[in-house]
PyMOL Python script that loads the backbone (N, CA, C, O; Angstrom):
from pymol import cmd

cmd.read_pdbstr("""\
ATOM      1  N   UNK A   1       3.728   7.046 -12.405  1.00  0.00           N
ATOM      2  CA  UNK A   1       2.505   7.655 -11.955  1.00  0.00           C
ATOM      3  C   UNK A   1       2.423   7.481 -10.435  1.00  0.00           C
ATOM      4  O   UNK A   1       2.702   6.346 -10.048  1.00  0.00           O
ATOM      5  N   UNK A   2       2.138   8.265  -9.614  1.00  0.00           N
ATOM      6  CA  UNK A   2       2.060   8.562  -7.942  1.00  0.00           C
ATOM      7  C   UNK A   2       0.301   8.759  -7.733  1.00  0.00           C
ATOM      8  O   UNK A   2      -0.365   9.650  -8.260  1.00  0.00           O
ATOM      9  N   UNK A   3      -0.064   7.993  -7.092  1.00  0.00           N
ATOM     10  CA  UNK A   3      -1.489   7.858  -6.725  1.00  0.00           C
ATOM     11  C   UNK A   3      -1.678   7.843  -5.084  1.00  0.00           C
ATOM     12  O   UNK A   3      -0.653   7.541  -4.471  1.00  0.00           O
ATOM     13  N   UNK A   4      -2.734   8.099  -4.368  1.00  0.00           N
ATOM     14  CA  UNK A   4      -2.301   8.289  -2.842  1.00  0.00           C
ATOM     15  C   UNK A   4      -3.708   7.882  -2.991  1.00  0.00           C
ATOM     16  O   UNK A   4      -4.578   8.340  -3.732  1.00  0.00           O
ATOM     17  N   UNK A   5      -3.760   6.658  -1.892  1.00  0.00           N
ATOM     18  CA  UNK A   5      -4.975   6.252  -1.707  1.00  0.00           C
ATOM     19  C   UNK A   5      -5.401   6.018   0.075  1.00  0.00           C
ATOM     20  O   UNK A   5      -4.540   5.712   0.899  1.00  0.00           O
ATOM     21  N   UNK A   6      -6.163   6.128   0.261  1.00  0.00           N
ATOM     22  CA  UNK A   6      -6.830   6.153   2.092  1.00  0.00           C
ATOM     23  C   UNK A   6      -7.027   4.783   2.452  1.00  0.00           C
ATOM     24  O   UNK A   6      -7.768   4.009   1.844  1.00  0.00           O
ATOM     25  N   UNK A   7      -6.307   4.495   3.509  1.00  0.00           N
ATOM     26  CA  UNK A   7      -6.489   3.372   4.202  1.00  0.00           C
ATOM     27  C   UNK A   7      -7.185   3.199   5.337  1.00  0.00           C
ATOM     28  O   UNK A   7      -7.162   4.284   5.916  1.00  0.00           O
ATOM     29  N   UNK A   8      -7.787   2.420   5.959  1.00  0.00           N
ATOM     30  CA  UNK A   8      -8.232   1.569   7.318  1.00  0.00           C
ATOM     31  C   UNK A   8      -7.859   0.434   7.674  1.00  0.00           C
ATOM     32  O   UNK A   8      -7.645  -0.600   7.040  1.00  0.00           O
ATOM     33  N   UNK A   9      -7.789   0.725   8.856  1.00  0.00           N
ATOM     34  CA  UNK A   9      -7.282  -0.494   9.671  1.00  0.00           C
ATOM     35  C   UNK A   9      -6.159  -1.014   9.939  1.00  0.00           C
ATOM     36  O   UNK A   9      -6.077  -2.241   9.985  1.00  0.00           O
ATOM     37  N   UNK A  10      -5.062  -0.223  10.170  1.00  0.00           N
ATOM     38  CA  UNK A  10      -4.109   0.001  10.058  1.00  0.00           C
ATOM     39  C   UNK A  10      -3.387  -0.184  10.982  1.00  0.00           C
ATOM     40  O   UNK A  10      -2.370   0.494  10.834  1.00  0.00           O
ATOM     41  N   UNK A  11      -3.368  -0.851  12.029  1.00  0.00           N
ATOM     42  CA  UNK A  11      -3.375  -1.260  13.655  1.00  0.00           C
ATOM     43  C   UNK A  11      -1.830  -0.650  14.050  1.00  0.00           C
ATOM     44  O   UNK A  11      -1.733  -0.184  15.185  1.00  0.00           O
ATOM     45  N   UNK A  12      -0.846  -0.629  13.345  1.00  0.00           N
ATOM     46  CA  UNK A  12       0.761   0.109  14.349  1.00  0.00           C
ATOM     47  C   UNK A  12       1.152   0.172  13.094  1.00  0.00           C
ATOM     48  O   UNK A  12       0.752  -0.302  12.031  1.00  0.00           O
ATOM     49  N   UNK A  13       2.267   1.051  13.530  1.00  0.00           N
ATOM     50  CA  UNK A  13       3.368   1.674  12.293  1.00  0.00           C
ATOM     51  C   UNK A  13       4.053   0.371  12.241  1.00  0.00           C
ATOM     52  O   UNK A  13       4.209   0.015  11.073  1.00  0.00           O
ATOM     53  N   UNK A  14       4.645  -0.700  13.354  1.00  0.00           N
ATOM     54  CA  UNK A  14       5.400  -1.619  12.521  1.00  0.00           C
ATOM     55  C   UNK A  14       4.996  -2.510  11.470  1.00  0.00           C
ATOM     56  O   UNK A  14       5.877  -3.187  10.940  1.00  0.00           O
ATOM     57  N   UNK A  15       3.653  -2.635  11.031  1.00  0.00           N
ATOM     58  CA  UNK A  15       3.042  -3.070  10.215  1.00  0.00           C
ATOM     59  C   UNK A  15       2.623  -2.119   8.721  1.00  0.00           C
ATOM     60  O   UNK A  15       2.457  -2.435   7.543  1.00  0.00           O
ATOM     61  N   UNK A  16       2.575  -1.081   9.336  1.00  0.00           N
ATOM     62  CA  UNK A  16       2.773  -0.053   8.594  1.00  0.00           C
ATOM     63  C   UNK A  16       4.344  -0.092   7.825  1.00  0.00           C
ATOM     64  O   UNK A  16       4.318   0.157   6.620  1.00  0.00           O
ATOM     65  N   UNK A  17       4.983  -0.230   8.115  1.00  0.00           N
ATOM     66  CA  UNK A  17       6.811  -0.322   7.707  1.00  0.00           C
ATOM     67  C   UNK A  17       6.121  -1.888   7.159  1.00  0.00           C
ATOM     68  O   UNK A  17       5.126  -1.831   6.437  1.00  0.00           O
ATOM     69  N   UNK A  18       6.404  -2.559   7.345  1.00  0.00           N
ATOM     70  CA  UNK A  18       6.065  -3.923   6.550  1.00  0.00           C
ATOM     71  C   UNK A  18       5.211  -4.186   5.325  1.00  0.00           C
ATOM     72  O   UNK A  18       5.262  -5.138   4.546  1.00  0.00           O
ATOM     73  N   UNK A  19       4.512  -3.256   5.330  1.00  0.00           N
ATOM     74  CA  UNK A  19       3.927  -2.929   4.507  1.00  0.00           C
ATOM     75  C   UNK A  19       4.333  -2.560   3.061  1.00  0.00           C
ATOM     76  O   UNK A  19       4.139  -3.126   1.985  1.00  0.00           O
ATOM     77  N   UNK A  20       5.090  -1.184   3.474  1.00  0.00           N
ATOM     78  CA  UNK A  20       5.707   0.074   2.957  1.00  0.00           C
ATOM     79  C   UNK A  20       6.646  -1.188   2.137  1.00  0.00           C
ATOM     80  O   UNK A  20       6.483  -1.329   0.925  1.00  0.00           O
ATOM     81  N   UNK A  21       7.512  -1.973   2.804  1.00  0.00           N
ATOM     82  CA  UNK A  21       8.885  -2.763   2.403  1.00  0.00           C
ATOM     83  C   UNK A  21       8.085  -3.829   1.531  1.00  0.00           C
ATOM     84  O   UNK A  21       8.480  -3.941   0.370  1.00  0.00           O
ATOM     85  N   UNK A  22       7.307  -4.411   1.819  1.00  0.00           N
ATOM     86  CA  UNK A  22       6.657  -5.579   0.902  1.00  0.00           C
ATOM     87  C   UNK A  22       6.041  -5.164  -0.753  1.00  0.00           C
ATOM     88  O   UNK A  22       6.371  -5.657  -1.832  1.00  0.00           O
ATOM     89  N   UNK A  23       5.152  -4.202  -0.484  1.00  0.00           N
ATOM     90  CA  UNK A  23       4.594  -3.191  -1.536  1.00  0.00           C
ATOM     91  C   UNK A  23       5.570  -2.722  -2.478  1.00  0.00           C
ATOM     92  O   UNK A  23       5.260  -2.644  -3.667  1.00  0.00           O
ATOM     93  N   UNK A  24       6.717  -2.401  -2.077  1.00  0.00           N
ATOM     94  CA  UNK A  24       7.616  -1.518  -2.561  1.00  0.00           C
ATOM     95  C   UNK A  24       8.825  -2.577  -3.951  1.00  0.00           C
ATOM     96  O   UNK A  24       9.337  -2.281  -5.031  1.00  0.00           O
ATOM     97  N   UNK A  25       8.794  -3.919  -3.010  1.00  0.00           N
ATOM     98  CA  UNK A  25       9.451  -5.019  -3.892  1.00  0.00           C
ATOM     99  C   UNK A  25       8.735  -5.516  -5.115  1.00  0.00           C
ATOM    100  O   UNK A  25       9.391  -6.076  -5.993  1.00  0.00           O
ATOM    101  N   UNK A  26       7.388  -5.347  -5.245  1.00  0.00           N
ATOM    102  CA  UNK A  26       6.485  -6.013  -5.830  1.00  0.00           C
ATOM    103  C   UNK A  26       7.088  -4.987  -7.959  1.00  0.00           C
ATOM    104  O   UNK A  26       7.671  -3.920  -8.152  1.00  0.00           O
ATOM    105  N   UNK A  27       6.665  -5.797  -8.755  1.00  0.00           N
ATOM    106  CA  UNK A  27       7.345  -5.705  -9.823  1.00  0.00           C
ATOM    107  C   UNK A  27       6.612  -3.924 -10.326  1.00  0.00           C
ATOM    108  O   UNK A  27       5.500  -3.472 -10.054  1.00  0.00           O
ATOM    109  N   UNK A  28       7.633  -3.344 -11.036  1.00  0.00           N
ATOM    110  CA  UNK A  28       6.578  -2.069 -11.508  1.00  0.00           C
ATOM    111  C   UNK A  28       7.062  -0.950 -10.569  1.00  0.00           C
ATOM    112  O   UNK A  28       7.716   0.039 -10.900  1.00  0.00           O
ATOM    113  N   UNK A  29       6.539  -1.344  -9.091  1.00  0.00           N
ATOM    114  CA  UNK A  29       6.678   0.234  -8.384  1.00  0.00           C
ATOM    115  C   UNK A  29       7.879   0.421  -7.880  1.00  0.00           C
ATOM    116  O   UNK A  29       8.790  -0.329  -7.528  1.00  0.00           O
ATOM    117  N   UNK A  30       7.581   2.467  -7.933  1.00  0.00           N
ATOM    118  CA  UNK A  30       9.239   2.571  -8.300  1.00  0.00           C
ATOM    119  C   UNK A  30       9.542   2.979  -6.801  1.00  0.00           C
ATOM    120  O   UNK A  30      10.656   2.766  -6.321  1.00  0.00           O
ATOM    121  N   UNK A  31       8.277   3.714  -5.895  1.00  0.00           N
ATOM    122  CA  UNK A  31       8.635   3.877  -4.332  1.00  0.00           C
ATOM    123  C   UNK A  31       7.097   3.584  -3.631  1.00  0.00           C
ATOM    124  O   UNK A  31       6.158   3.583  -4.427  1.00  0.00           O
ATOM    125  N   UNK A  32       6.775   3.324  -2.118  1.00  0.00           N
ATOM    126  CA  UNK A  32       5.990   3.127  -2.158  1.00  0.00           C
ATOM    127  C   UNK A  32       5.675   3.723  -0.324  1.00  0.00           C
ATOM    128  O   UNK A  32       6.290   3.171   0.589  1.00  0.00           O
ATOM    129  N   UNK A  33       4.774   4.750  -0.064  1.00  0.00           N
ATOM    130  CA  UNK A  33       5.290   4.944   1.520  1.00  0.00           C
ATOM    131  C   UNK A  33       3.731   5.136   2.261  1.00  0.00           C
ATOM    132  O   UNK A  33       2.832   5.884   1.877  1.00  0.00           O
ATOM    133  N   UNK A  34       3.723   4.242   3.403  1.00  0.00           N
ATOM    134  CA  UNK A  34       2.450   4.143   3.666  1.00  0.00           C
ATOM    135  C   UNK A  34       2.713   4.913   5.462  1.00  0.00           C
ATOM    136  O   UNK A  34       3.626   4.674   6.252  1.00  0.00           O
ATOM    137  N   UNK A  35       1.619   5.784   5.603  1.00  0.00           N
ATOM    138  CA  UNK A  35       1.646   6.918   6.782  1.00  0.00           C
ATOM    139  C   UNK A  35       0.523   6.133   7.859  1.00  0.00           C
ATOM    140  O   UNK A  35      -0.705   6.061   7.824  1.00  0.00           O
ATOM    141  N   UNK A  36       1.130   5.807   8.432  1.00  0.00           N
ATOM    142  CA  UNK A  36       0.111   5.335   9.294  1.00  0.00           C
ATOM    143  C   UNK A  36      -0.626   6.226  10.745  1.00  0.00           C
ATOM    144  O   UNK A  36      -1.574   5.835  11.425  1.00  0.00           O
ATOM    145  N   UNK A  37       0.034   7.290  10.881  1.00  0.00           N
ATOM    146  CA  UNK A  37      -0.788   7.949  11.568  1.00  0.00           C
ATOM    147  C   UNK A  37      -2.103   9.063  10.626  1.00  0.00           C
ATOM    148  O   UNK A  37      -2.959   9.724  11.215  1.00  0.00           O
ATOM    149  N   UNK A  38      -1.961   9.017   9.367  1.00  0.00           N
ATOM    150  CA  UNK A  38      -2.983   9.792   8.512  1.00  0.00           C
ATOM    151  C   UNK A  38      -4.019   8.495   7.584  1.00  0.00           C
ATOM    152  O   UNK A  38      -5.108   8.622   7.025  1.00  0.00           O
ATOM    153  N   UNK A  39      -3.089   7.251   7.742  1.00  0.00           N
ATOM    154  CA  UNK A  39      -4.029   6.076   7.257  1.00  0.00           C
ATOM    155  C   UNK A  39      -4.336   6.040   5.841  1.00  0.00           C
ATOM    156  O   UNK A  39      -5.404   5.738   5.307  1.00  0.00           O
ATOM    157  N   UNK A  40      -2.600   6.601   5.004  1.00  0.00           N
ATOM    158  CA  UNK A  40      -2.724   6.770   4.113  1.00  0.00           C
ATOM    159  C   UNK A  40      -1.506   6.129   3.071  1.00  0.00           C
ATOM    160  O   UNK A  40      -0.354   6.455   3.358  1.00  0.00           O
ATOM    161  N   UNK A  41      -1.731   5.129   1.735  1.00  0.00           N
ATOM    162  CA  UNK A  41      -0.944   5.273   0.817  1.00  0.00           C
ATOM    163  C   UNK A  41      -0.078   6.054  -0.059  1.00  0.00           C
ATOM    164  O   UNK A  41      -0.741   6.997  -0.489  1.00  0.00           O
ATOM    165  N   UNK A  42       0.667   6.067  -0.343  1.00  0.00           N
ATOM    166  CA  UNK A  42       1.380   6.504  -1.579  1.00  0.00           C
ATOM    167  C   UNK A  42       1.989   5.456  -2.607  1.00  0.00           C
ATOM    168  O   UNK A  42       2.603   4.432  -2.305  1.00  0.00           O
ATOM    169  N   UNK A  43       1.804   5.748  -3.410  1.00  0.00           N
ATOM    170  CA  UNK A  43       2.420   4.211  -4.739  1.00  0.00           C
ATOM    171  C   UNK A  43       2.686   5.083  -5.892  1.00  0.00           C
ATOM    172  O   UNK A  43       1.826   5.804  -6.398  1.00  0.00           O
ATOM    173  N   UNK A  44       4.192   4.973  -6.386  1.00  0.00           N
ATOM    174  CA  UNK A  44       4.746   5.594  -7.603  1.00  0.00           C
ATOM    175  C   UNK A  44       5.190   4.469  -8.215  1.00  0.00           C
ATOM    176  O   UNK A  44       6.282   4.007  -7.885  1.00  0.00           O
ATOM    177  N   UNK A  45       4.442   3.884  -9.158  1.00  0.00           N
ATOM    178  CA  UNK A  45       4.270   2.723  -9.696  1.00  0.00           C
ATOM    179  C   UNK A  45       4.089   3.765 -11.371  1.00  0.00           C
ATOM    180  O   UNK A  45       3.663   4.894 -11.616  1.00  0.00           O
ATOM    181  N   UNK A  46       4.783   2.425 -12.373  1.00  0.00           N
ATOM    182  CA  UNK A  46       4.568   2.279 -13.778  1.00  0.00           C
ATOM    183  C   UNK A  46       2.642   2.727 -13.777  1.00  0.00           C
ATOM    184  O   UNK A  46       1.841   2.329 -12.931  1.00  0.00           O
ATOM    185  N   UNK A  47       2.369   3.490 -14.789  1.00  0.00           N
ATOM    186  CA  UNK A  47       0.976   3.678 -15.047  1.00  0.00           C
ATOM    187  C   UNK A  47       0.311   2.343 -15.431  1.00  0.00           C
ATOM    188  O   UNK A  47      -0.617   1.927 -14.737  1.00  0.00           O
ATOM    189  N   UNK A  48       0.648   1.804 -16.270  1.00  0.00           N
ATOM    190  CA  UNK A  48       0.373   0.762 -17.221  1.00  0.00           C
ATOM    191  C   UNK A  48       0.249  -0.400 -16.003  1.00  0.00           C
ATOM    192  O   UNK A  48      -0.536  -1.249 -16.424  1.00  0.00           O
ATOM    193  N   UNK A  49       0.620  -0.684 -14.950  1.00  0.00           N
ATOM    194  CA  UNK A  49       0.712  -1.480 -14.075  1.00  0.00           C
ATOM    195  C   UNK A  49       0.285  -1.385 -12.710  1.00  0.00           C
ATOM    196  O   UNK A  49       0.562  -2.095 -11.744  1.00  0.00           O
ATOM    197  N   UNK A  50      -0.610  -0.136 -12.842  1.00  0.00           N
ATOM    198  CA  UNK A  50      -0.726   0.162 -11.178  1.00  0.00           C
ATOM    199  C   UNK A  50      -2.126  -0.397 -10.539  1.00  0.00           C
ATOM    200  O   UNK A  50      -2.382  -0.609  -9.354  1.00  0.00           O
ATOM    201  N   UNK A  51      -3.126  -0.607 -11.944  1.00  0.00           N
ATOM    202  CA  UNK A  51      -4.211  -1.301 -11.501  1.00  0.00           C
ATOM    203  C   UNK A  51      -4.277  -2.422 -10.905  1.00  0.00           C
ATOM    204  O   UNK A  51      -5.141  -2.701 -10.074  1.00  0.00           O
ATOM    205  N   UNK A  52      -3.005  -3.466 -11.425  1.00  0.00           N
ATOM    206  CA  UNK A  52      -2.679  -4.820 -10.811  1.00  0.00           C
ATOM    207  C   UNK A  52      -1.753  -4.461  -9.365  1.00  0.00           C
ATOM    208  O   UNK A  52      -1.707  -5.025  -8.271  1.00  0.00           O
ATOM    209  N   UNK A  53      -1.271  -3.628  -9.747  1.00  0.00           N
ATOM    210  CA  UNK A  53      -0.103  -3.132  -8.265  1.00  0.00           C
ATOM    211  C   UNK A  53      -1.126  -3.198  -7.003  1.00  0.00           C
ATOM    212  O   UNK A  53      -0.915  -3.700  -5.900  1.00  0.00           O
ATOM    213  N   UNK A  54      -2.297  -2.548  -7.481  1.00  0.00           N
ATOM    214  CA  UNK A  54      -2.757  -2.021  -6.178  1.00  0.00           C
ATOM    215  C   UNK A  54      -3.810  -3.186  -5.945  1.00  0.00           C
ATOM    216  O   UNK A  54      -4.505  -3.298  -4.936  1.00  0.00           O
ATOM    217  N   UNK A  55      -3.815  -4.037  -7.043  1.00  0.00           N
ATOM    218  CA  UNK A  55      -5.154  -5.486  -5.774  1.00  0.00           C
ATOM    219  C   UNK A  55      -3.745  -5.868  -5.181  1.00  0.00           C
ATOM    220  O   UNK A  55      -3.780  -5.514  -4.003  1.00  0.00           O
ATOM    221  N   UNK A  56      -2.343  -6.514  -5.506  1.00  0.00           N
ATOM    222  CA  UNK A  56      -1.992  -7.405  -4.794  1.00  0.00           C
ATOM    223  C   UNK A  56      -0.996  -6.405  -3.563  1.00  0.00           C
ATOM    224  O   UNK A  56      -0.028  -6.862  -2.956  1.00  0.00           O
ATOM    225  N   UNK A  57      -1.462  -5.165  -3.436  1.00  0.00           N
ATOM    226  CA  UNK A  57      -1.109  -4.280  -2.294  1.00  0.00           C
ATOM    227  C   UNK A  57      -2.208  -4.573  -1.478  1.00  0.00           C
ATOM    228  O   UNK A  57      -2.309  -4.654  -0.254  1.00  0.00           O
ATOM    229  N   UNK A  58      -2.854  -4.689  -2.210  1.00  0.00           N
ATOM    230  CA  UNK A  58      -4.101  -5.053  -0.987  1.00  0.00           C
ATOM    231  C   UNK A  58      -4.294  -6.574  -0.202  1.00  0.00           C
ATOM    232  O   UNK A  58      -4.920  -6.954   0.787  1.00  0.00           O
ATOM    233  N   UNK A  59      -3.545  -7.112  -1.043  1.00  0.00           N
ATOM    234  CA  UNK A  59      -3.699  -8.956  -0.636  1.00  0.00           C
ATOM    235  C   UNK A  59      -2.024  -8.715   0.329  1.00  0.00           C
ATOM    236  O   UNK A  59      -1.503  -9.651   0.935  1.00  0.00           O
ATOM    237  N   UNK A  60      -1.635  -7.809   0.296  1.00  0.00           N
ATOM    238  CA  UNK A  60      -0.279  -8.266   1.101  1.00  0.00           C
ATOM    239  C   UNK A  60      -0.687  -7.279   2.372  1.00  0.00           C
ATOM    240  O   UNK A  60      -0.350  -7.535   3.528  1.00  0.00           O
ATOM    241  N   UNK A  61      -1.321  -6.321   2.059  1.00  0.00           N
ATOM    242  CA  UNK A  61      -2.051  -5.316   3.440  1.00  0.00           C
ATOM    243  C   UNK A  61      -2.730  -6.006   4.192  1.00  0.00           C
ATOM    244  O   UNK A  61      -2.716  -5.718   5.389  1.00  0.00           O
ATOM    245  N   UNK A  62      -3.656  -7.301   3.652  1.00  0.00           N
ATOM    246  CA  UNK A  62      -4.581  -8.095   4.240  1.00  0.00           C
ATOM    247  C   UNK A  62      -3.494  -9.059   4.943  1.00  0.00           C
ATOM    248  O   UNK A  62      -3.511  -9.216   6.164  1.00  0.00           O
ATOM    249  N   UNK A  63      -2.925  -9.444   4.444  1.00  0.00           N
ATOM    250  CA  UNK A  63      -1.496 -10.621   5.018  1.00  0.00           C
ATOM    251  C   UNK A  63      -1.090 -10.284   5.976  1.00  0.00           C
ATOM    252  O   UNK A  63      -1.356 -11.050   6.902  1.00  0.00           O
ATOM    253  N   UNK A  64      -0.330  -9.146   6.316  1.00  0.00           N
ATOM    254  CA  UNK A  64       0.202  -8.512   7.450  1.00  0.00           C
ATOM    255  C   UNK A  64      -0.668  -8.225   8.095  1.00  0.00           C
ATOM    256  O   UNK A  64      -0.516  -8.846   9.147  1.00  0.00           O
ATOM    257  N   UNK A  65      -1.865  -7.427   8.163  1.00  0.00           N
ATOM    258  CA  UNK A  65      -2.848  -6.923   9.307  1.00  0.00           C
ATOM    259  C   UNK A  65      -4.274  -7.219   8.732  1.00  0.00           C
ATOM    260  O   UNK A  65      -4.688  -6.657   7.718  1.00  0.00           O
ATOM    261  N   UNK A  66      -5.024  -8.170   9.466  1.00  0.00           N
ATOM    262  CA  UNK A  66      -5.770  -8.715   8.803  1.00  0.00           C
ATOM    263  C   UNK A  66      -7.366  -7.677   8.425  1.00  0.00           C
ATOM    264  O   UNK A  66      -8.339  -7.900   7.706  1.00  0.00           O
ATOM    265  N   UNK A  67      -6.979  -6.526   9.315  1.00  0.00           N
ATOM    266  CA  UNK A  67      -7.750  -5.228   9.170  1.00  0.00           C
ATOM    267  C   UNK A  67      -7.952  -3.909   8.438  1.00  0.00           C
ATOM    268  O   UNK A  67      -8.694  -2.927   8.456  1.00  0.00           O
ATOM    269  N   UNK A  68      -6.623  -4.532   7.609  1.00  0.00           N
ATOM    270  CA  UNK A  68      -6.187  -3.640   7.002  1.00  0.00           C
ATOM    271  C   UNK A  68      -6.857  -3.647   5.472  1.00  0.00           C
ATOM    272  O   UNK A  68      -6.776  -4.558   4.649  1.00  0.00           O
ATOM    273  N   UNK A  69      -7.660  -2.150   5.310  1.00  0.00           N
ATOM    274  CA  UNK A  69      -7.812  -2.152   3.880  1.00  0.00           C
ATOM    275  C   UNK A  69      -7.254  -1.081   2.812  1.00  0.00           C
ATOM    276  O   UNK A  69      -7.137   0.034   3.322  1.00  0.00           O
ATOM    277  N   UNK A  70      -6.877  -1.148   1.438  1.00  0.00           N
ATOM    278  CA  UNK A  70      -6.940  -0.063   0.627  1.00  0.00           C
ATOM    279  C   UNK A  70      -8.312   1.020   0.326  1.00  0.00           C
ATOM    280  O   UNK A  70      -9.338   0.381   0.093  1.00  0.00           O
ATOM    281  N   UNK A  71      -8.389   1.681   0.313  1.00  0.00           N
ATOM    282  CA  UNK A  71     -10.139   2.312  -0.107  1.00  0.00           C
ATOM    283  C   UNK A  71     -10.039   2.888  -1.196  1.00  0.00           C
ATOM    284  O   UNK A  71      -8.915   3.326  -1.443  1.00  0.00           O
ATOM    285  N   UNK A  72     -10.902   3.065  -2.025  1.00  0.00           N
ATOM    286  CA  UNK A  72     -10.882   2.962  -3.641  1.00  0.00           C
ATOM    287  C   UNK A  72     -10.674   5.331  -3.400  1.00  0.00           C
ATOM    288  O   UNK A  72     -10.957   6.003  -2.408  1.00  0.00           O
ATOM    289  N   UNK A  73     -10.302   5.642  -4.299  1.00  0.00           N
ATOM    290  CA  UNK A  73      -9.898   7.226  -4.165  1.00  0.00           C
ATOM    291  C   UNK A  73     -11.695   7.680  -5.075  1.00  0.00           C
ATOM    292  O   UNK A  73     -12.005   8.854  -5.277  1.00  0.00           O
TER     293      UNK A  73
END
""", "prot")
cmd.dss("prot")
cmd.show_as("cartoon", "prot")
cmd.util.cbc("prot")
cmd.orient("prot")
């Protein structure tokens, strides 16, 4: 399942790439690509697993940039 969700706070693309690479390892998702000049997610994650995918995308978005949020679609 591919879900695209809107972000803030998103301070540079190299955090943006850190992101993208951290998110992407996490168990379940199958690609994961975050746009940082549109301030936006993408997550092609297992269905069955994407509700948990996406809090601890958000606890690793918060890790790297402490401004950084997911926003609910």
């Amino acid at each position: 399942m591919r879900k695209t969700y809107k972000m803030c706070g998103v301070d540079c693309a190299n955090c943006a790439a850190k992101m993208e690479n951290e998110i992407s390892r996490l168990d379940g998702v199958n690609s994961c690509s975050v746009n940082f000049i549109l301030q936006k997610m993408t997550i092609d994650a297992d269905a069955e697993k994407l509700e948990g995918i996406v809090e601890k995308a958000g606890a690793i978005c918060k890790k790297i940039d402490r401004h950084a949020e997911i926003l609910a679609k």
